[in-house]
N, C-alpha and C positions, 0 to 999 in steps of 0.2 A: 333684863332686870326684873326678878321677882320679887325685891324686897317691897315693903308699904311705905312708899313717900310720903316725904311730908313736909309741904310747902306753903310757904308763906303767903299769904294775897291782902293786895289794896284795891280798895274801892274809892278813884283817886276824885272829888265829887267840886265842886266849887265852893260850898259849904261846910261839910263834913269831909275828911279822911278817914274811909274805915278800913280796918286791918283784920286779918282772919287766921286762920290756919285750917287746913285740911288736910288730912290722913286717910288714905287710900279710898279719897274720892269721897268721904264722910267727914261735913267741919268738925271742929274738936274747940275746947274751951269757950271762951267768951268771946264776941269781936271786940275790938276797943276803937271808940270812935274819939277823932279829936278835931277841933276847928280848924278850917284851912289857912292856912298862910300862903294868901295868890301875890302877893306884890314885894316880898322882900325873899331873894334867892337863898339866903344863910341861914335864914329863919324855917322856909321851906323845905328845905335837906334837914335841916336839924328835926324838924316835928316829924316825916317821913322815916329817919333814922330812931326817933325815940319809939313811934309806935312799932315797929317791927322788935321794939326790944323789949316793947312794954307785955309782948306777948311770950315769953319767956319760960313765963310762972306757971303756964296752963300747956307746956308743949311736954311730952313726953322724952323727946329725945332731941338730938341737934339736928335742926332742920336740913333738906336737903338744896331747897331752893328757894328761888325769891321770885314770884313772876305775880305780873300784876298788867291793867288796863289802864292809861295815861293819854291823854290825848295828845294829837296829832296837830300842824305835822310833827313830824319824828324821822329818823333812823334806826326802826325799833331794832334789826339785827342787831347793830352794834351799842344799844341803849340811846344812843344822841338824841334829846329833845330839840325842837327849832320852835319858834316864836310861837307862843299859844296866846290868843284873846283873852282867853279868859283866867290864865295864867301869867301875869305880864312879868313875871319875876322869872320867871326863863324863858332870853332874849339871847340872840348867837348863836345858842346850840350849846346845849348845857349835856356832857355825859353823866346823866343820873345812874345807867345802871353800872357804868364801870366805878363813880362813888360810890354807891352800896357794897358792889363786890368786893371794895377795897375793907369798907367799913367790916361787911358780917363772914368775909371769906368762903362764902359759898356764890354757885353758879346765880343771877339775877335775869331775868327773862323778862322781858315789856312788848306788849302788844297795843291795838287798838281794840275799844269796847266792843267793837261792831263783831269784829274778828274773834273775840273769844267766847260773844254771848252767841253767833254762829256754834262754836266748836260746841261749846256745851250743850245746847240741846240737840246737838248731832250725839256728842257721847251718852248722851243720859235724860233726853229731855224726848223733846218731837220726835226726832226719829226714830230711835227703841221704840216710845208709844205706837207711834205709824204701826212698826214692824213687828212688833207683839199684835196688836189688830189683825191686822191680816195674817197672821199664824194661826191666832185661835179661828180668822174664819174660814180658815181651809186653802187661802188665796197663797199660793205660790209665789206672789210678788214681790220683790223686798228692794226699797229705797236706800241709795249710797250715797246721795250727794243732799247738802241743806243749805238753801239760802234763809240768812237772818235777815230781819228789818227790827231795824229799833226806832220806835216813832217818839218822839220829846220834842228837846230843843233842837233837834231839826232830823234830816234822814236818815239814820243808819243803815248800813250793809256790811255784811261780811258772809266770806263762802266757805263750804266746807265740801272737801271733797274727796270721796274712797277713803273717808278717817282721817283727812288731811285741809289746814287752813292755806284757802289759795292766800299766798302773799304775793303774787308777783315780782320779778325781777327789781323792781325799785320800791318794795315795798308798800306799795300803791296800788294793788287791788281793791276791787269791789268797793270803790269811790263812787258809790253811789249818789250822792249827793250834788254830784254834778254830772250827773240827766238832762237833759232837755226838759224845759215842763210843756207838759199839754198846752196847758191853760195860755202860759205867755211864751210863746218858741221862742221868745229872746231872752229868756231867763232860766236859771236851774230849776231846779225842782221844791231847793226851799224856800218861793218865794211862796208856794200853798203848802208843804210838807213842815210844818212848824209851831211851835205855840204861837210865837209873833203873829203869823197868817194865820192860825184859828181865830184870832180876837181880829186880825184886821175886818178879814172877810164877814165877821157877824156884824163890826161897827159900820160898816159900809153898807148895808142893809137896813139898819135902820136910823142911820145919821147920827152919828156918836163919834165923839175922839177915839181912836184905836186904844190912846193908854186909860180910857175908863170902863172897856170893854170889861165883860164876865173872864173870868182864866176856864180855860178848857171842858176843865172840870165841869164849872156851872154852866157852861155851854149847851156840852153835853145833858147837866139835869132838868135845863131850859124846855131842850130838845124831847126828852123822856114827857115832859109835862109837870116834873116834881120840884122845878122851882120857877118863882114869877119873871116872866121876860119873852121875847117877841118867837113863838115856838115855831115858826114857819122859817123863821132867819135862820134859828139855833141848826133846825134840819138841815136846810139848804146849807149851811157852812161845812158840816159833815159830808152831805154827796159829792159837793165838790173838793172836800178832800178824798174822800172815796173814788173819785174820778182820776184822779191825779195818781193817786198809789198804786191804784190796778192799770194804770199806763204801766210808769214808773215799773212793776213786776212783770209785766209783762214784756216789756224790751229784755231784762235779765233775763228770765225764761227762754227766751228766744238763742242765750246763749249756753246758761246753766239749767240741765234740764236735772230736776231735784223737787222736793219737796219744799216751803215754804213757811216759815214762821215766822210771826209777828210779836214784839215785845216792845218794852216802854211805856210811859206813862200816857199816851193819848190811847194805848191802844184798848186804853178802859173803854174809849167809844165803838170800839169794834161793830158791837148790834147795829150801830148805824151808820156808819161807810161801809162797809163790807158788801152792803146792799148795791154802791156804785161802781166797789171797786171789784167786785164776781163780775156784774155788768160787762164792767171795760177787757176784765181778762179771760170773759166767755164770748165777745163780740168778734165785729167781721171790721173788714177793709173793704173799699170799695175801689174795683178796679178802675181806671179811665172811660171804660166802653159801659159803666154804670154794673156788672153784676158783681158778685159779693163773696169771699171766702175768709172765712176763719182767720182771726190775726192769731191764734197760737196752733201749733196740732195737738198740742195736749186739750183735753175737757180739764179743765181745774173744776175742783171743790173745793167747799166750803164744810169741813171737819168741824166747825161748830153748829152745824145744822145736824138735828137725829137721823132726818129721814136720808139728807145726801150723801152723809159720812156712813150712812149703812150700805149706801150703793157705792158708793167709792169703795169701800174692802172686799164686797162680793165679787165685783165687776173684773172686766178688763182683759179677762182669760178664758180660751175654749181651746176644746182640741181639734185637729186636723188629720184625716184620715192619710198615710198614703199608700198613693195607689198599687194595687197588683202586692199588698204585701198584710196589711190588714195591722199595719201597727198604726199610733196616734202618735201627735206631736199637739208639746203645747204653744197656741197661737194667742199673741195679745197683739188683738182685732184692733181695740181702741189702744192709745196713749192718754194714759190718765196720771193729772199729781193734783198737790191740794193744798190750801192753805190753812194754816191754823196760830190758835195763838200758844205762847208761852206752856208749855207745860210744868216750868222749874220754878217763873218768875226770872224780870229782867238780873238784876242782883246775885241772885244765887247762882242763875246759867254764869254771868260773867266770872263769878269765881268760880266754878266750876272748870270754866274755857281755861283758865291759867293756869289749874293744878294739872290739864290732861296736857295743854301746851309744853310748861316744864320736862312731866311725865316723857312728853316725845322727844323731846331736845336730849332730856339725860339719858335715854334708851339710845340715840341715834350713837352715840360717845362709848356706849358702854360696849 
């Protein structure tokens, strides 16, 4: 398929619903955003249905698809939503995308966010950057595989792999979110991986209600020094979400070996976990008999550091004489990947991840 698609996306949010369009990978028009309707199911298809049509006026030609991020759980293959929290207005298993198809008569495609905003900075984000880098610095090496993390209202994950979103046979891949945590082995990961747990863990510090705690944000500006509140707490609540996350990546590592990117709205504190979570994902294990090896074989970097992200692109490659013949081979000595944040933005990657998702789904057909 060579022609320039051009498909529809939401940005499906608790507050806002926004709507887009993009044309061969570049948005087009206006977004139009409209207030969400989480509790009444007739009200929420209808608002869902208008904004896709409200975009109409600014599309050049008749769109070719509909594909969008909706939370979970779901049925994304087949569209079926199942009971969402924070959506209670779809309860049973509601087929959203087979209503739409009905509605606008083209193909409708639903994913999870984790999973799209993965794809997009695989297609056009993190790892093109990565792989333009190391072209210009001579380095031979080039990355296929990209795990996403989207850090908010709690864990995200989603994987991408050879140009392709793992989904898993039940549609329940890269469930990140239910890890083991470090911190409490008897609990996931978002009992530290979360806004809730940023404010718990800073009020528990210095004895405060959790619901009158700072929001992340001020946490974080606590922690910088740039606003007034207990700076020693503000930090300490960051390491140990730092602690957590670079676990947390480092067990996925161990299975997806890829590149790394971080998106979402905590992940504005990057400067200050990053510092605990390189820690946990450059550390050792300690055997029974007391001595120590590596918990990952890769060396990860930190691509927002100047000095280690110049050694991450130079690195990792030499050649190999062999013998009796006097040719080279090239050898990569070390195993090296790296983390970094967002290159698109969380928003943009995720619509991005739905136009290249559709993009594969109508290629696979055609």
């Amino acid at each position: 398929m060579n022609k320039e698609l051009l498909i529809l996306t939401l940005d499906a949010g608790g507050t806002n619903f926004t709507f887009s369009a993009i044309k061969n990978g570049e948005p087009i028009g206006e977004a139009v955003s409209l207030p969400a309707e989480v509790d009444d199911l007739e009200k929420c298809i209808n608002l869902i249905i208008k904004g896709f049509t409200s975009l109409k006026k600014y599309l050049p030609a008749v769109p070719d698809a509909i594909s969008f991020a909706f939370p979970g759980p779901a049925d994304y293959k087949n569209g079926v939503i199942g009971d969402l929290p924070n959506l209670p207005a779809f309860s049973g298993g509601i087929p959203l995308g087979p209503i739409l198809q009905d509605e606008f008569q083209i193909p409708v495609f639903i994913n999870n966010d984790g999973d799209l905003f993965a794809y997009g900075e695989a297609k056009a984000g993190l790892l093109s950057y990565v792989n333009k880098r190391l072209e210009e610095a001579g380095n031979p090496k080039r990355f296929k595989n990209l795990i996403g993390i989207t850090l908010g209202t709690g864990f995200g994950v989603g994987i991408s792999i050879n140009g392709k979103i793992l989904e898993g046979d039940n549609g329940v891949a890269a469930e990140g979110w239910l890890l083991r945590n470090k911190q409490y082995n008897y609990a996931g990961i978002e009992e530290t991986l979360s806004i809730k747990s940023i404010k718990r863990m800073y009020a528990e510090q210095i004895h405060i209600d959790p619901a009158k705690s700072p929001e992340p944000k001020e946490i974080f500006d606590i922690a910088k020094g740039d606003q007034n509140g207990v700076r020693e707490a503000a930090v300490e609540t960051y390491l140990r979400y730092g602690e957590a996350l670079g676990d947390a990546i480092a067990h996925i590592l161990t299975i997806i070996d890829g590149l790394v990117v971080i998106g979402g709205g905590v992940s504005g504190a990057f400067p200050i976990f990053s510092r605990s979570m390189m820690d946990e994902l450059n550390g050792y294990f300690t055997r029974l008999d007391g001595s120590q090896h590596k918990r990952l074989i890769q060396t990860v970097y930190n691509l927002e550091e100047d000095f280690r992200s110049k050694e991450f692109y130079t690195s990792g490659v030499k050649e190999v004489l062999i013998p009796s013949t006097g040719k080279k081979v090239e050898y990569y000595e070390s195993k090296n990947t790296a983390v970094g944040l967002s290159r698109l933005g969380t928003n943009e990657a995720i619509a991005l991840g739905a136009y290249y998702f559709a993009k594969s789904k109508l290629e696979s057909v055609s």
